[in-house]
N, C-alpha and C positions, 0 to 999 in steps of 0.2 A: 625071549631075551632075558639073560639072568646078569645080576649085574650085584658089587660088590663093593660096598660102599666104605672104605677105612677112615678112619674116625668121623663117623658118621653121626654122633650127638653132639659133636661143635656146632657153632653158628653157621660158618659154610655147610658142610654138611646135612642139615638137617633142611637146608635150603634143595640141594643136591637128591633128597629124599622126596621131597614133595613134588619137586619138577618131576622126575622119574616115575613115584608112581599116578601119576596122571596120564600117564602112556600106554595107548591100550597094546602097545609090545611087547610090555615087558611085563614080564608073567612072576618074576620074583628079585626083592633087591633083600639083601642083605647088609644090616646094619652095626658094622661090628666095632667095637669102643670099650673100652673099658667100666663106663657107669653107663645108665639108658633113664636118667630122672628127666632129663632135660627133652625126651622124643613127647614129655607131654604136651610140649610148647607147640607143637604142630599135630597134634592130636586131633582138635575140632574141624581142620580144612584139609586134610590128606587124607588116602585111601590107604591105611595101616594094614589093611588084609595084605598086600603084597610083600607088608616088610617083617622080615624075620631079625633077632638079635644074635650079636654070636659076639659073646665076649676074649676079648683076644691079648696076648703079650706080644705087640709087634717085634719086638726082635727074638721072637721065637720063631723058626721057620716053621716047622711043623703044625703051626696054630694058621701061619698064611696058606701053605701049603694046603691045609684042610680043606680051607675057605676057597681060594681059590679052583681048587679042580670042580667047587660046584658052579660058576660061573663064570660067562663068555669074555667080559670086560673087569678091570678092575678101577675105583678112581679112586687115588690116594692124597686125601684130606688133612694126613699126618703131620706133626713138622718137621721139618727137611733134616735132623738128624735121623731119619726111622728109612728113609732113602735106599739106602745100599739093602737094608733089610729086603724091602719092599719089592726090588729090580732082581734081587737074586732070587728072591720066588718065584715072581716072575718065570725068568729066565729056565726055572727047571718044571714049573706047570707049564710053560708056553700060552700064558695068557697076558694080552694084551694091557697096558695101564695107562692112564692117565695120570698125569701133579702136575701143581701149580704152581710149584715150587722153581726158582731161577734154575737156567740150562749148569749144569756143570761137567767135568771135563767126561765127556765122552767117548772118545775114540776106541775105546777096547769094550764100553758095553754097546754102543752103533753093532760092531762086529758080532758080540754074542750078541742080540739080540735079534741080528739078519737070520742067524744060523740058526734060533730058534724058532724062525718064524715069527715074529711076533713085533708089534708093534709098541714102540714108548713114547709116548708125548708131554712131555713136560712143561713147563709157561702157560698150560694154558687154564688161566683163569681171567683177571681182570686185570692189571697189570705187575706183570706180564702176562699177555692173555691177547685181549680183545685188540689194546696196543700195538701188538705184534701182527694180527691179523690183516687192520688199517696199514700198517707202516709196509707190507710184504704187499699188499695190490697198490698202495700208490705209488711204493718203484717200478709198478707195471704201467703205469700212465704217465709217464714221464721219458723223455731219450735222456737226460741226466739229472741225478739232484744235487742242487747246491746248498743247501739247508734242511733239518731235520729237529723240529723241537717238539717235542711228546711233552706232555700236562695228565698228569693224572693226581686228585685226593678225595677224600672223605672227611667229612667235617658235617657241623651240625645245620641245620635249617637255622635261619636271625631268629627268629622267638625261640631257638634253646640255648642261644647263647648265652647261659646264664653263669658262667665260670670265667675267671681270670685269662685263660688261652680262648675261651669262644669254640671249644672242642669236646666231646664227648666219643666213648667208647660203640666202636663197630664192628672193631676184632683186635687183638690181643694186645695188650698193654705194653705187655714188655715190648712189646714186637717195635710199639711204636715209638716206646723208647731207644729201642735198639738202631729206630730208622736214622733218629737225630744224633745219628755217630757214626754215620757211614760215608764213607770216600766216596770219590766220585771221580770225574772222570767228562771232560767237556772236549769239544772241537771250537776255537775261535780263531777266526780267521787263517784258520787255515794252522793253530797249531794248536795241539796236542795240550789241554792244565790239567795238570793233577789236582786235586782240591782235597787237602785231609781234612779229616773231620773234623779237629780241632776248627775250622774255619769255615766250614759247607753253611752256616748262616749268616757270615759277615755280609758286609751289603756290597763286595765286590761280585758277589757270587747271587744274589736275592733281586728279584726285579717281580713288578707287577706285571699282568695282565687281565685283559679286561674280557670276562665270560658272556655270553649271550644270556641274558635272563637273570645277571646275580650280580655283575659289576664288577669290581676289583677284584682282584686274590693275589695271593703274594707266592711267587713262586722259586720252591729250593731245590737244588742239585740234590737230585737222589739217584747215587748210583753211578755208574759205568756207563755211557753213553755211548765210547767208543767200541766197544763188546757187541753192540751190536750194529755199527758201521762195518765192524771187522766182518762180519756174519753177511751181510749185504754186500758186500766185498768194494764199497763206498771210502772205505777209510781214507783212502789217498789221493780222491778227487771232492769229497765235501767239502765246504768250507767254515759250516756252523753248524753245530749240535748238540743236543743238550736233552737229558731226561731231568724232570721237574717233580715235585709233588706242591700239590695246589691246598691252600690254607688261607684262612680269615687273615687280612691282617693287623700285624703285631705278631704271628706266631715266633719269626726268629727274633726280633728283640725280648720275647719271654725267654727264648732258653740263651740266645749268647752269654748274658753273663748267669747263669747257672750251668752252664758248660764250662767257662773260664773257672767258676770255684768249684768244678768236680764233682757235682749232682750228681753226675751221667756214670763215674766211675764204678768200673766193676771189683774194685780190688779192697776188700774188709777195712774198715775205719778203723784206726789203731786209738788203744786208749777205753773200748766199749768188747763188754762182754760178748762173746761168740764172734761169727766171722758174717756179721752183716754189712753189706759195701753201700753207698750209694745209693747205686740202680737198685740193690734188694730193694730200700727204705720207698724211693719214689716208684718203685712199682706196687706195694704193697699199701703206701700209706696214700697215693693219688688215686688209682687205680677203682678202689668201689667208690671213690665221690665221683667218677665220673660218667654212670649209667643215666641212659634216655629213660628218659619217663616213657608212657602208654602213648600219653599224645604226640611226643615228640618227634619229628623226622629228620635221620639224617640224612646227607645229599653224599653222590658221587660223583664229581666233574670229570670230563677227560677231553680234552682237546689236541690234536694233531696236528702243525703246522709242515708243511712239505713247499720247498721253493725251487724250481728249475728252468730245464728247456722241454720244450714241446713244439714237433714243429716250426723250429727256429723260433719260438716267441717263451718271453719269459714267461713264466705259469706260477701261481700260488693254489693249492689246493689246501684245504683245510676241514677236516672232518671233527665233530663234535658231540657229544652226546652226554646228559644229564641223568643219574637214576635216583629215585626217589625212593623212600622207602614205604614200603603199604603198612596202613592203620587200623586195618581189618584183620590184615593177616599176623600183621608185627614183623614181618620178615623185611628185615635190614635191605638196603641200596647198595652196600656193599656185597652183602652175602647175595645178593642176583648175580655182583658183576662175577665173582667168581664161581659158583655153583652152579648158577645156569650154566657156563661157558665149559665146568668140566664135564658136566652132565649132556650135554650138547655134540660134545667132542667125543664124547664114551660111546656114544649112540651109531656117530658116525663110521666110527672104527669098526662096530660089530655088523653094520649097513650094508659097510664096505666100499662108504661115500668116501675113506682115505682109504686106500690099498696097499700104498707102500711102507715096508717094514723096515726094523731099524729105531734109531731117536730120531722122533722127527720134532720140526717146530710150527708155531704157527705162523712163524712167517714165509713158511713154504708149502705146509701141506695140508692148511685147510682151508676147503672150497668157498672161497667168501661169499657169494650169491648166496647157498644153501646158509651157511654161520646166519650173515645178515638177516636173514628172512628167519630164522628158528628166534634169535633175539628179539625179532618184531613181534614175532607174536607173543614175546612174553612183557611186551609192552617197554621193552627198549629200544630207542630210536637214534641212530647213527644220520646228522646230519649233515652234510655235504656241500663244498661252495668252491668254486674256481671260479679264481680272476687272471685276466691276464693282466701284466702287470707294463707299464708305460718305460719306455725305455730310458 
């Protein structure tokens, strides 16, 4: 098995590298990125014979194209602008790909990609990822759901909270800034709230819950919820829903009133030399105060609450799972939840544990026995708890 790893010296990626070559399958990964200083960081616990470099201009086809016709899978670790690059190579090598990147509209590459053969799976890393996996078998254990609340975040272990938010960097800054400006999208009681950004951490929209092993966390509207009720085809018999990201808290009383005075803003501060905005300043100028030390761990929560019928009785099911990050290796809790999951998925496809071609997702076409148990043994554990519930 040969396998093709697109930006493969990021934090996921390099994670995606070492799971892989431990496999005595796969006979060659390719590591292709633009700089390769950073493959020193997994240099002393990985088997580097397997992995070759191939430095690339993703939106050059010709550079994919190379790449591609030498192996059977591809997983794309890019960010979701390099996309279209990526799916059109694809589409004319007829090799298969992975990203972890959100579903977007699909219907005309579904069709080209039937007709090439080939298979594309997108979401699937940690959330959206593993999320999607949980949430797609417990609509198989239910005759209806009336509720649907996903929890997923990253944040620091209590001894590194040693900063103002209680948060350190896991994976991209911007990114994380970009999170705390993003719409959403809830199901209450049965109707349909928009939630703009401007207000996704008011305290109409922020409520606690309480984690197995950690205690509180303060939980914020991340996202489009409905998006994938609509996918479930749920939308119009639920009657509560909601996707979350999980934080220490106090994370939204840090940024509400630095959103109300325009931190977050993408648009050049008038008055200052060049066309620096905002977001440039607070990603640039936050951003390297906020790396983990050697010793320090950060955590990934994820919890999944599902509420319905079974059997005529009311059911709660609730699936749960903590990653941690190794102190031996340095390899992040986050970069498991995603790298393991696309590298996992990569496997499967070339296996031929998923058969069917097209965009698929993880909420319909991977085998969750096999998922669970590949995650087990990389020392992730999905736990599991049904009550019924009192009339």
């Amino acid at each position: 098995m040969k396998i093709l790893v697109l930006g493969g010296c990021g934090i996921q990626g390099r994670t995606a590298l070492y799971d892989l070559a431990s496999d005595a399958e796969i006979s060659e990964i390719i590591c292709a990125d633009i700089q390769f200083d950073e493959l020193s960081k997994i240099e002393t616990f990985t088997d580097m014979g397997k992995i070759t470099t191939a430095k690339i201009d993703a939106q050059n086809k010709s550079d994919l194209l190379n790449l591609y016709k030498k192996v059977d899978v591809v997983i794309d670790l890019l960010p979701k602008d390099f996309k279209t690059h990526v799916n059109e190579a694809a589409l004319e090598a007829k090799v298969p790909v992975v990203n972890t990147n959100y579903m977007y509209d699909i219907k005309t590459l579904d069709k080209k990609a039937k007709e090439a053969g080939i298979t594309i799976m997108p979401e699937c890393g940690l959330d959206p990822g593993i999320d999607l996996v949980i949430c797609g078998d417990a609509q198989t254990r239910f005759d209806s759901l009336s509720m649907i609340k996903s929890y997923c975040g990253g944040f620091t272990e209590k001894k590194a909270c040693t900063n103002p938010m209680n948060y350190k960097l896991s994976w991209i800054w911007r990114g994380v800034l970009s999170s705390t400006m993003r719409e959403g999208r809830i199901i209450r009681d049965r109707q349909i709230i928009e939630i703009p950004s401007a207000i996704q951490h008011d305290d109409a929209f922020v409520h606690a819950i309480e984690f197995p092993n950690l205690g509180t966390l303060e939980a914020i509207p991340n996202g489009d919820a409905v998006f994938f009720t609509d996918r479930m085809g749920l939308t119009e018999t639920i009657v509560n829903t909601g996707r979350y990201s999980l934080r220490w808290p106090g994370w939204s009383a840090f940024w509400r009133p630095l959103k109300e005075l325009g931190f977050l803003s993408k648009d050049p501060v008038k008055g200052l030399a060049g066309t620096v905005s905002p977001m440039d300043f607070m990603d640039k100028h936050l951003g390297p105060q906020l790396a983990y030390q050697d010793d320090e761990k950060d955590l990934v929560a994820m919890i999944n609450i599902f509420e319905g019928i079974k059997d005529n009785k009311k059911m709660r099911f609730t699936s749960s799972m903590l990653i941690e990050r190794d102190l031996e290796t340095g390899i992040m809790a986050m970069s498991k939840g995603v790298g393991y999951t696309a590298a996992i998925a990569a496997r499967m496809i070339v296996r031929g544990d998923i058969k069917e071609k097209g965009v698929l997702s993880p909420l319909n076409h991977i085998p969750v026995e096999k998922f669970m148990n590949e995650l087990k043994k990389r020392g992730i554990q999905i736990k599991e708890e049904t009550t019924i519930l009192e009339e």
